[in-house]
N, C-alpha and C positions, 0 to 999 in steps of 0.2 A: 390779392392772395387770400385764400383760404384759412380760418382762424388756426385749422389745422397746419396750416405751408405754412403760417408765421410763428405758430410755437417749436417747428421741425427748424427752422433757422432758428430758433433764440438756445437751440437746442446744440446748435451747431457750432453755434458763440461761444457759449460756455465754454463746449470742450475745447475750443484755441484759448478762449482766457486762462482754464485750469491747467493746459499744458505749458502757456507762458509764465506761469505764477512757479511754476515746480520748475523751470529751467531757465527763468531770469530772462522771460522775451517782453513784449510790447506789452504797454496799458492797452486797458480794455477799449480805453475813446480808442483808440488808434488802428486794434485790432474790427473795431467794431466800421470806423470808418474805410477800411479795405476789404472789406467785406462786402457793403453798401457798392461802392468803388466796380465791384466786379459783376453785381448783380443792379442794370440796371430799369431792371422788369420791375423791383419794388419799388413801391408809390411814397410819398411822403407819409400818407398814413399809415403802410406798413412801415415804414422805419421808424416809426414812433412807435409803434406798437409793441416792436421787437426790441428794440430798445430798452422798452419799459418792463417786457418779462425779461429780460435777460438782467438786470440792475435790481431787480426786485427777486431773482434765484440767488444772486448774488449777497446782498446784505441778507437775505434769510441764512444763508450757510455760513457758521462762525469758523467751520473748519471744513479744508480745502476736501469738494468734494469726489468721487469716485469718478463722475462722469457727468456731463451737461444733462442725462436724461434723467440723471436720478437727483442732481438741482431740481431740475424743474417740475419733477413729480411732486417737489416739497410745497408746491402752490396748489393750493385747495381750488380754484376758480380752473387750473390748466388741467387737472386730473382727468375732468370728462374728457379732454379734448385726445387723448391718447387713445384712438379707435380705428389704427388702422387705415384713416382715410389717404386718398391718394395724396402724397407728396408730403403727407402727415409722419406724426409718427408712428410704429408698431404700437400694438396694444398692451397692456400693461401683464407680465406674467405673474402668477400669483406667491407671494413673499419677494416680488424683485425692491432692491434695496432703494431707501430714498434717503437722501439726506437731512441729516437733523439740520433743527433749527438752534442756533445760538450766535452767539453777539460776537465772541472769537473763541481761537482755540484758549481750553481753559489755562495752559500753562500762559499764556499771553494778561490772562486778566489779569491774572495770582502775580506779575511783575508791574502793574498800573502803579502808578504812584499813592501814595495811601492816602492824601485827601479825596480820591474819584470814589464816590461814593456808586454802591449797589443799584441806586435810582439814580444816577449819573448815567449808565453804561446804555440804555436807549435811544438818547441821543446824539451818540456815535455815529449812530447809522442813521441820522434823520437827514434829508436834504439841504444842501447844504445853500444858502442865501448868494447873491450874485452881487457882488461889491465891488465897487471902482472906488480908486484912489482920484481927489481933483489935481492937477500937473499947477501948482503953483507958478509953474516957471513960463507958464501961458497964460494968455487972457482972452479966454474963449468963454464964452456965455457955456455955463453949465447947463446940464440936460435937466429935464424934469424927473425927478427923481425922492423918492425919502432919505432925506438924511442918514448916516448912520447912525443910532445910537450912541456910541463909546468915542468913533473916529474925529475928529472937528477938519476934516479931510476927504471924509468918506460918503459915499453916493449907494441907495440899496433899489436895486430894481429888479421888477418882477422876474420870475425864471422865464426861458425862453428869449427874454430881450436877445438881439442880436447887437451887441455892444459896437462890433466893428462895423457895421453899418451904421455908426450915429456920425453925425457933424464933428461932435465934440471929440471923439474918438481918431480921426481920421485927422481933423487939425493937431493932434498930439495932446489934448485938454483932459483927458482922463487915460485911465488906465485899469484894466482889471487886477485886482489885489482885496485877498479876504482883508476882513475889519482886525484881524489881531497881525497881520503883519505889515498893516500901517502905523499898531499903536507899538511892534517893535522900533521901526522906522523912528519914531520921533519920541522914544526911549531913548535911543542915541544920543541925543540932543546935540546932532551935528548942527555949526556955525558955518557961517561963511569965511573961507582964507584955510580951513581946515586941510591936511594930508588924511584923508579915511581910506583907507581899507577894506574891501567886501573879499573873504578871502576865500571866500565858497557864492561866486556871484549869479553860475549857472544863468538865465538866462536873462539878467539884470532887472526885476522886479526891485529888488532893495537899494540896488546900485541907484537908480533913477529917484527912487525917491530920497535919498540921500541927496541927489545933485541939488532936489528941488528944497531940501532944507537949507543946501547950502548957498542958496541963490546964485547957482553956477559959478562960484569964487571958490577957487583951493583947487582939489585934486583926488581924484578920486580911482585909486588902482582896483578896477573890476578884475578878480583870479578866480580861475577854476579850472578843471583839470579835464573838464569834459568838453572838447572843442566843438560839438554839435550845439549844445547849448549856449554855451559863450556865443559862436556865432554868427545869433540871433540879437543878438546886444546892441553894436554899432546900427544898425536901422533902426530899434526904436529909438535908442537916443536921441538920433538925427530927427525922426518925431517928435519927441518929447523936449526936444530944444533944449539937451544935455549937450556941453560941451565942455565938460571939465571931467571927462570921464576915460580911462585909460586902459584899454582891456590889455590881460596880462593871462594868457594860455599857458602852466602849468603841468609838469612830468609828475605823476602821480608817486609820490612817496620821497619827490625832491623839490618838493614848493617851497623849503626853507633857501635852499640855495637858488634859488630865479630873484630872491626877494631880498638876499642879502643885502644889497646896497644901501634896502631900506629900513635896516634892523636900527632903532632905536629914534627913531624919525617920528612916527605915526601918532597924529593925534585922536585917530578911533580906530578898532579893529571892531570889526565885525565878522563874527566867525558861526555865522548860519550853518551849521554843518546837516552832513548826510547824516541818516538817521533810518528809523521802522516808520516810520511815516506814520505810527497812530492816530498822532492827531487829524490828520485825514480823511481818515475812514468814511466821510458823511463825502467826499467829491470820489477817492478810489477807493470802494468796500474790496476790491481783492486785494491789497494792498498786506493784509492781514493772513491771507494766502501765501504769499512769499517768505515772511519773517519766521526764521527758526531759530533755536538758541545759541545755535554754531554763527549765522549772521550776525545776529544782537552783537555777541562778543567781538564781532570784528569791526562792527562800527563802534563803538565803543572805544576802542584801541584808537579805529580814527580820529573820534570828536576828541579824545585827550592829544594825540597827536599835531590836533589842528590849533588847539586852545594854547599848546606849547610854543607852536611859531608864533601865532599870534601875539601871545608875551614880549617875544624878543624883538617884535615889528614899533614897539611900545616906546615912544617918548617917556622921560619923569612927567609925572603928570597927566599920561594920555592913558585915555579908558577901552575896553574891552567887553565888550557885549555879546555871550554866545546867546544862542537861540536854536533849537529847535523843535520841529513842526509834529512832539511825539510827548505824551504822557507816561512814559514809563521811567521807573525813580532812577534805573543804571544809565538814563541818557540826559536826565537832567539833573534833581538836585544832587544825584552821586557825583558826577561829572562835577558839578558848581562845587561843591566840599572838598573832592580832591586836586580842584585848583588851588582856592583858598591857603588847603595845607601846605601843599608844593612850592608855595612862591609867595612873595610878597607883596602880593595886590590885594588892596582895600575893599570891598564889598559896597558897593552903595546902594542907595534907593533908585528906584525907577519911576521914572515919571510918566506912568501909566493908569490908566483912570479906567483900572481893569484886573482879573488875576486875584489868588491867593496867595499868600506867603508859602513858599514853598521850598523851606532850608535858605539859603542865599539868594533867592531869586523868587520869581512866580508861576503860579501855573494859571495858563488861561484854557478853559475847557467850553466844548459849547453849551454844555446843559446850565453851566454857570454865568458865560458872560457873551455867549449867542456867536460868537468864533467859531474858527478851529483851531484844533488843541497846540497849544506852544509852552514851552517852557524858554525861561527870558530871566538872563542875570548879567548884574554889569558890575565890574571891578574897577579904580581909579589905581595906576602904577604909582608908590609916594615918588615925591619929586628929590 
């Protein structure tokens, strides 16, 4: 392909990314890999190429733009390349619109949590490091790898790796997971003989590594409401050599009654909820694209919804750890304060060797602590 035929397809990406992002359809990997899918003239090298403008129009536009052409106009190096050439794009008409460059839209920043400082907000958008979790609950010679930093669990390898083609991967011996939702993982401070909880387990990242804290002793009910991703769970485990793992599929708006049985039972909840997915921004920059203030508020409605079963799933004595994967103050420490108020669970520390104090809880951000963004609080219910 022609440098031109590869910027008229990144061009072309776009415009399904921005249509997906306004009407709630596929990530961009996903849109990007059925695209590939259909066209199979392009080379490995153009799929990298294309790839790489179309992710790089993307975190340049903070705010969702007009069209894929006028993204990609906003790249200084792709400018020439609009001349008309065959299978290219049209040429550039004089005042046609480009989009600005910014980090998001501004109403989004004006709601960050107030420790994210002005020189924080850059590396939102920087790429994001490629981390595996090591599967405790195997004994597979680990890959060659740098350690993580912060994780005493955690594996950092170059981009590109293809992780599923390792040994170690394929025996069930690792797993991909960023470095700050390992260091939620063993926040928990799940035991072995434990009843935990994942009450938002989607496609059991946390679940598994819970099992593996627990050295597969106790029980562990994986829920979530989303049966496409739940139903990816039972095979890794069976990898991963989870077998105290219990998946439980979920009527959206009636998880408290699927779960009655277990109301007052639970030595951990864990209630990773849905969210804005800010702190992601560095793996989905459109991600930032989708969230309006009408959304915000309905997830919000959720995470307190979800923190409130989670209560009642609650042993005397057994703790609750929400978390999510977003820096903004109404999903974290508002959410942690107006639990607090509401009920009578204790606040504790977290045993995370990571994060700011952030009201009841933490924030872990990556210009801070080389993550992605989480916010992470754990309450004990008195006995």
């Amino acid at each position: 392909m022609t440098p031109q035929a590869r910027l008229q397809a990144a061009i072309e990406l776009v415009d399904e990314i921005i249509a997906a992002a306004r009407e709630g359809g596929a990530a961009a990997d996903t849109l990007i890999a059925r695209y590939f899918k259909t066209r199979r003239y392009a080379g490995s090298g153009d799929r990298r190429a294309i790839r790489e403008l179309v992710f790089r129009a993307v975190r340049r536009a903070g705010e969702r733009p007009a069209s894929g052409r006028a993204a990609l106009l906003g790249l200084e190096d792709a400018a020439p390349l609009f001349d008309g050439s065959p299978h290219g794009p049209a040429a550039v008409d004089p005042g046609e619109p480009v989009a600005p460059a910014a980090i998001a839209p501004a109403w989004l920043l004006e709601r960050l949590d107030p420790l994210v400082g002005e020189d924080e907000l850059p590396a939102l958008l920087q790429r994001a490091p490629l981390d595996v979790r090591i599967n405790r609950l195997k004994d597979v010679p680990a890959p060659d790898a740098e350690p993580t930093p912060l994780s005493p669990i955690g594996l950092r390898f170059p981009e590109g790796t293809k992780i599923e083609q390792l040994a170690a991967w394929r025996l069930g011996g690792i797993e991909v997971q960023d470095e700050g939702s390992q260091l939620i993982c063993l926040g928990c401070a799940a035991t072995p003989g434990m009843l935990a909880v994942d009450l938002c387990a989607g496609a059991g990242g946390k679940t598994l590594a819970l099992a593996a804290e627990m050295a597969n002793q106790g029980l562990i009910l994986a829920c979530d409401t989303d049966r496409g991703r739940l139903s990816r769970l039972p095979q890794r485990a069976a990898r991963a050599g989870a077998t105290i793992v219990e998946s439980r599929l979920l009527n959206p708006g009636r998880e408290g009654e699927a779960l009655a049985g277990h109301a007052g039972r639970a030595d951990l909840v864990l209630v990773d909820a849905p969210c804005s997915g800010t702190g992601t921004w560095r793996r989905n920059p459109e991600t930032r694209w989708r969230v309006t203030p009408e959304r915000l508020d309905r997830l919000a409605a959720l995470q307190a919804r979800l923190l409130d079963i989670g209560l009642t799933l609650l042993k005397p004595g057994g703790v609750l750890v929400y978390a999510v994967c977003s820096l903004l103050a109404a999903e974290g420490r508002d959410q942690a304060a107006a639990l607090t108020a509401r009920s009578s669970l204790v606040p504790e520390p977290l045993a995370i060797a990571a994060g700011r104090p952030a009201g009841t809880g933490l924030l872990l951000s990556p210009a801070r602590d080389g993550t992605d963004g989480f916010f992470v609080a754990r309450w004990r219910r008195p006995c």
